[in-house]
C-alpha positions as CSV (number, residue, x, y, z in Angstrom):
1,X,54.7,91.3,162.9
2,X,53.5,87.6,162.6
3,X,53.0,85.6,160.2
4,X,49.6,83.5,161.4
5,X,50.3,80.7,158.3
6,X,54.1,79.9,159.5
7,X,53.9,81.0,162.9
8,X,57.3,83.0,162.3
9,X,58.0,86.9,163.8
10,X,59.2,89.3,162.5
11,X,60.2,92.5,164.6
12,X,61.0,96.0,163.5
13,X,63.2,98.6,164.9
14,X,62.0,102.2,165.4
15,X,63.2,102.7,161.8
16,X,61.3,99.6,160.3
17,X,58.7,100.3,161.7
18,X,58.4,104.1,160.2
19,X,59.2,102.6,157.2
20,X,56.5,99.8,157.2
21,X,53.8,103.1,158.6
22,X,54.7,104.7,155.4
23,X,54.6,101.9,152.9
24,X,51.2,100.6,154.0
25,X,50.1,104.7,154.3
26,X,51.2,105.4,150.9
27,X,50.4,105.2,147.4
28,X,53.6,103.2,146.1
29,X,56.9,102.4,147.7
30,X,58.3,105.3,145.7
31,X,56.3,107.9,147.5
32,X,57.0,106.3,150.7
33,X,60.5,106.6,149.9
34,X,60.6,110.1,149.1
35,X,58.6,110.8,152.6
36,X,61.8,109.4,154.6
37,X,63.9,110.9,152.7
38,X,62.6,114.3,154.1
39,X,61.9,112.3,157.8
40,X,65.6,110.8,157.9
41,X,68.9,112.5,157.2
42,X,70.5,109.9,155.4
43,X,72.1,109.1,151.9
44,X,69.6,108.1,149.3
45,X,71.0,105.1,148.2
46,X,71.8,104.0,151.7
47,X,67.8,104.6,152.4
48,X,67.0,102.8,148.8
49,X,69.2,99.9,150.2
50,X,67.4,100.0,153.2
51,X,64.3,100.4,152.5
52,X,65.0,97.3,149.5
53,X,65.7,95.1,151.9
54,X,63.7,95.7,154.2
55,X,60.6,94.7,151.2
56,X,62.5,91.9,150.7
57,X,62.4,90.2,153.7
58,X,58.8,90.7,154.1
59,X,58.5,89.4,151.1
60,X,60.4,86.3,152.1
61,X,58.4,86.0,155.0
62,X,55.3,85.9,153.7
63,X,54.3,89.0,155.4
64,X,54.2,91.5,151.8
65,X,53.1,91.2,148.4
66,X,54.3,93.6,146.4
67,X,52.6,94.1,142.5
68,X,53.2,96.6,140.1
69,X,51.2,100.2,140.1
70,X,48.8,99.5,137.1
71,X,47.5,95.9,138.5
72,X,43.7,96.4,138.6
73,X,43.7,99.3,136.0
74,X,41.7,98.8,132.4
75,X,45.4,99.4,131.5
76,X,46.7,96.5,133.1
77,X,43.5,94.1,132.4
């Protein structure tokens, strides 16, 4: 992935990038977690870790905003 405001790259592994197909495919990072958790055999807090960090350094790339579920709700308004 590239960030077109900084010019920096980020690349993904075959695992990051299921991960980043499911987040973007999904309706919150919980669901997306609970699809890999079937797709992967693998602890679930080693996949929460993962999958944490992962967010995060998208997030410090500039590359993924993450906002709470209820942003755009009458709830949240």
């Amino acid at each position: 992935m590239l960030n077109l405001e900084t010019e920096q790259y980020f690349g993904l592994d075959e695992t990051g990038t299921r991960m980043w197909q499911l987040l973007v495919g999904s309706p919150s990072i919980d669901s997306a977690y609970r699809e890999l958790l079937v797709e992967f055999d693998v602890e679930p807090e080693l996949l929460r870790s993962n999958l944490m960090e992962l967010l995060s350094r998208l997030v410090d790339s500039g590359l993924l905003q993450v906002f709470p579920a209820d942003v755009g709700t009458a709830q949240a308004i």
